[in-house]
N, C-alpha and C positions, 0 to 999 in steps of 0.2 A: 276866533273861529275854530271850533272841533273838528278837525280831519280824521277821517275812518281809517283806522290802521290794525295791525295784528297789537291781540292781548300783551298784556304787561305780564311779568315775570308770573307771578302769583296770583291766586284768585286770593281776594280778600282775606278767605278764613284762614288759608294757610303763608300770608305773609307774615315776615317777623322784620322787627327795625334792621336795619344793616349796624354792621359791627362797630359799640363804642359811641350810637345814637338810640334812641329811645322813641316813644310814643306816651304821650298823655292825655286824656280820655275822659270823657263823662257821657255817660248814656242813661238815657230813659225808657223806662218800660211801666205798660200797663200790662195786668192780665185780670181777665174777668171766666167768671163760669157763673152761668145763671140754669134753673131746671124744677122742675119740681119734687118734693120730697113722696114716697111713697113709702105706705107699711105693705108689708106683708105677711099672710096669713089665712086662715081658711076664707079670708075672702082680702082683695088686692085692691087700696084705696089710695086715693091721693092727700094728704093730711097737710098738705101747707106746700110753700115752695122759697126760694133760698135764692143769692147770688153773694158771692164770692170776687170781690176786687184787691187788687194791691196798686199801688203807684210806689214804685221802687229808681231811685236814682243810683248809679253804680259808678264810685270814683276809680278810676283805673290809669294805673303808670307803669310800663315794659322798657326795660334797658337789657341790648343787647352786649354782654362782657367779652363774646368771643363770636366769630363766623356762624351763624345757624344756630344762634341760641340766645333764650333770652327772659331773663328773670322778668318776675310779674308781681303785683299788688293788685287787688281789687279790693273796694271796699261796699259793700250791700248797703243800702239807707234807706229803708223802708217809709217814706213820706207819708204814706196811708194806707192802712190796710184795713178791712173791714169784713165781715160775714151780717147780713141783712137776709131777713125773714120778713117778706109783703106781708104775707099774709102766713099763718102757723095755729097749731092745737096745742092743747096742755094735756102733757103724757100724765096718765094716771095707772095705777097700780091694777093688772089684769089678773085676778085670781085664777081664771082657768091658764093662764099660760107659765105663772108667776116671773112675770116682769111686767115691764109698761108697755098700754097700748096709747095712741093719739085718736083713732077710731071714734068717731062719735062725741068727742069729748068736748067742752066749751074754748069757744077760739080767742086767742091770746090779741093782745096788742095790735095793732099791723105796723107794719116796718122797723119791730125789734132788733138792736142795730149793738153788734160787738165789734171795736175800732180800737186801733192801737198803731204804736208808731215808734220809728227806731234804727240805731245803727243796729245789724242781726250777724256780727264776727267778721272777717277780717281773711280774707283769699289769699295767700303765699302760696307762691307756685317758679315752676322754672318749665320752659318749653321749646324745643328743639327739633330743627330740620334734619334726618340721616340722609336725605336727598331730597335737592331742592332744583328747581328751575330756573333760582336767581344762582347758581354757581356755573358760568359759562362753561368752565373749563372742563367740568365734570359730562354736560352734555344730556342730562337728566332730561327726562321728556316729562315729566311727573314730580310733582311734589308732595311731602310727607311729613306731617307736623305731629309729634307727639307731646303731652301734658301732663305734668303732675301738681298737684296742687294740697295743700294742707287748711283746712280753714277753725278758725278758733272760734272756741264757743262763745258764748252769751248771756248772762246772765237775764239780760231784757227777752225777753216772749211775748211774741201774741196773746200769750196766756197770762199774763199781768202787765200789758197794759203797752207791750214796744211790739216788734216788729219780728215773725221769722221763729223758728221751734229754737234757737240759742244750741243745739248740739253740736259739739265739735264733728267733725266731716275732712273725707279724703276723696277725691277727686280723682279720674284717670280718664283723658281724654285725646282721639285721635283724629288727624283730618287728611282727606288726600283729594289732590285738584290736579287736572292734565289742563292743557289745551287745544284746541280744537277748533281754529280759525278765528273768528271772532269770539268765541264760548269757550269758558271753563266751565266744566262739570266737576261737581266735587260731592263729596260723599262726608260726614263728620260725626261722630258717634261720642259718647261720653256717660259712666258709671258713676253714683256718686254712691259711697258708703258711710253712713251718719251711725255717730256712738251714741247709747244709751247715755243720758245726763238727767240725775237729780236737780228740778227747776220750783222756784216758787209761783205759785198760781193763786188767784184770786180766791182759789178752796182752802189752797195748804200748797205743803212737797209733795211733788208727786215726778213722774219717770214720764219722760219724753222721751221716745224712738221714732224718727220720722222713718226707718225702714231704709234699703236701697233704692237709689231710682236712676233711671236709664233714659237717655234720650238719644234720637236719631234723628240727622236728616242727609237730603238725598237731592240736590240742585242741581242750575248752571246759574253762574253770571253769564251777561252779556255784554260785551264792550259793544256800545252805542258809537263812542266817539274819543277819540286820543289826539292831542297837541304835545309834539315831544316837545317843542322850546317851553315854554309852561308848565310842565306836567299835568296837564287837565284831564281828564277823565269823565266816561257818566258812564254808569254800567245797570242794566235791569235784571235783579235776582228773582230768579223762580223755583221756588222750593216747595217740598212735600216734609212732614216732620211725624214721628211718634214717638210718643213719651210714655211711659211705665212707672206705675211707683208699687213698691214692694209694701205688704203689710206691714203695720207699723203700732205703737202704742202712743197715745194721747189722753191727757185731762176730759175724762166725760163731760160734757153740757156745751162745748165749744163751739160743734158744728151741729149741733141741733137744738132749737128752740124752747125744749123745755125735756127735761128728764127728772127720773126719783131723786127723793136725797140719799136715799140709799149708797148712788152710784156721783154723786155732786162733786165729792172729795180725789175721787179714785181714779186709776189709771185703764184706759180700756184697748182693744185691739181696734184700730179701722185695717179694712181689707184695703187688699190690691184693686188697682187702678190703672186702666191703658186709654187711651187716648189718642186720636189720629187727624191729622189737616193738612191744610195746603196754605200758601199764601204767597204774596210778591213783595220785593224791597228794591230800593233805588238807593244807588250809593256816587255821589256828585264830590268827584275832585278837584273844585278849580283851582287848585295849582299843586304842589307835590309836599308843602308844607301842611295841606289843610286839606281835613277829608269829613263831608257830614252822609249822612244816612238816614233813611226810613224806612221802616218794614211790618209788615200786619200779617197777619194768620189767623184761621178760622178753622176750626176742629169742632171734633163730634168726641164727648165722654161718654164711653160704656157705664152702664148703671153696675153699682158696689154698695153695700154694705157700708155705713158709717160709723157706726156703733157697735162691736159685739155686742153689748149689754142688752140693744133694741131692734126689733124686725124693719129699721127702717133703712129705705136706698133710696139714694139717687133716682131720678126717672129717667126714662127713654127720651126727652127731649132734652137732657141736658146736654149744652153747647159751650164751646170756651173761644177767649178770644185776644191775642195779644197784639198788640198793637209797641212802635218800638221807634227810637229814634238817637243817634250817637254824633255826635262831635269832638275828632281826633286832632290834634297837632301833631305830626309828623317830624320831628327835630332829626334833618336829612344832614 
């Protein structure tokens, strides 16, 4: 039976193993963005429409070497990733603009479908409490996680045939969680800055920059229910999220349907991207060895530019959606 009690040291995001024990991990995640594709130009049309999935499994192992800290692996496994066109146009060569328009043109296929799959590099990290609410003696009313992390490139891509842009990438991420009776509120933020990498693609070599990108989010957990003899737990997370991607360079033809050959082989610029939602997760401890999870979020993406090369964007009704779920062993 779960008896209602005051919160556990830590809220979730800002625990770490206790010292000289570890955690081992597998988590599941979906994300989708589905919308439709629009050109634009002296007149504003809808030329096809698009969705965007991945199913990503992520193998993770944390040992703590010292008090408030604690080395990490992750490893990204891309199980399916896909970009699908329902329904799409064939860009043809627009002599008054000189580039391609989809406008008018004969409709492609329907459900043209690019899929690939893959390990996509390799997370090394190390992450550390400067004040925690699991150190009694200290008297902390607040906890404070910060991260660093190194991940290795790729040779496998999405763009020949695995999983993930393959660019090596650094990491810098922060968390802070109080509590407040039954509720931790926490706050977590995190930068990722990706290197330009020379990759082969189903055209040739060409230059992959996924750009920087930023994520935030802004919760509470809730302790529902705690059994100290047991260690049991249930807690219901309610969180708000927005996400950022900085401009970046990619293989033309990848996220849209049909482009020149002019531009088949070549490296292009997609724009910047923000994105915002809300969602809930449930995180069930029945005992202190064993922790599982599920979480979902629904967002709204702002219309961008995908292509320098072409006037085509995202529409207004594009929406994304991640759906999530983890199973931790706790080695206490």
């Amino acid at each position: 039976m779960l008896l209602f009690a005051a919160a556990a040291a830590a809220a979730t995001v800002t625990e770490l193993p206790v010292f000289l024990r570890g955690d081992v991990g597998i988590r599941y995640g979906w994300s989708h963005t589905q919308g439709a594709l629009v050109e634009r130009g002296d007149v504003e049309e809808v030329v096809g429409d698009r969705t965007m999935d991945l199913h990503q499994l992520t193998y993770a192992l944390a040992f703590a070497p010292a008090p408030g800290t604690a080395v990490f692996v992750e490893i990204p496994h891309g199980i399916a990733q896909s970009i699908r066109f329902p329904t799409s146009q064939q860009m043809v060569y627009d002599p008054g603009t000189g580039t391609g328009t989809s406008i008018g043109t004969d409709a492609l296929e329907p459900d043209l479908e690019r899929t690939g799959s893959g390990l996509s590099g390799v997370w090394i990290g190390l992450r550390g409490t400067p004040y925690s609410e699991a150190f009694p003696r200290r008297q902390n009313r607040a906890t404070w996680l910060i991260e660093g992390a190194l991940r290795t490139g790729s040779a496998s891509t999405f763009y020949n045939g695995g999983s993930g842009d393959g660019a090596p990438a650094f990491r810098l991420g922060s968390a802070f969680s109080t509590t407040v009776g039954p509720a931790q509120p926490y706050l977590t933020a995190a930068l990722t800055w990706a290197r330009p990498a020379e990759r082969e693609t189903n055209a040739g070599t060409t230059t992959v920059d996924p750009g920087t990108a930023g994520t935030a989010r802004v919760g509470a957990e809730i302790l529902t229910g705690h059994n100290d003899a047991s260690g049991a737990e249930f807690r219901i997370d309610v969180h708000l999220d927005l996400d950022y991607q900085a401009a970046g360079v990619i293989p033309s033809g990848y996220e849209l349907p049909s482009v020149l050959d002019a531009s088949s082989a070549a490296s292009v610029q997609s724009s910047e991207w923000m994105q915002a939602g809300g969602g809930l997760g449930l995180i069930w401890r029945p005992m202190t060895y064993l922790q599982l999870g599920v979480d979902g979020t629904v967002g709204y993406a702002m219309p961008r530019r995908i292509e320098s090369a072409y006037p085509i964007y995202t529409g207004g009704d594009t929406i994304s959606a991640r759906l999530g779920s983890h199973l931790t062993v706790r080695v206490r």
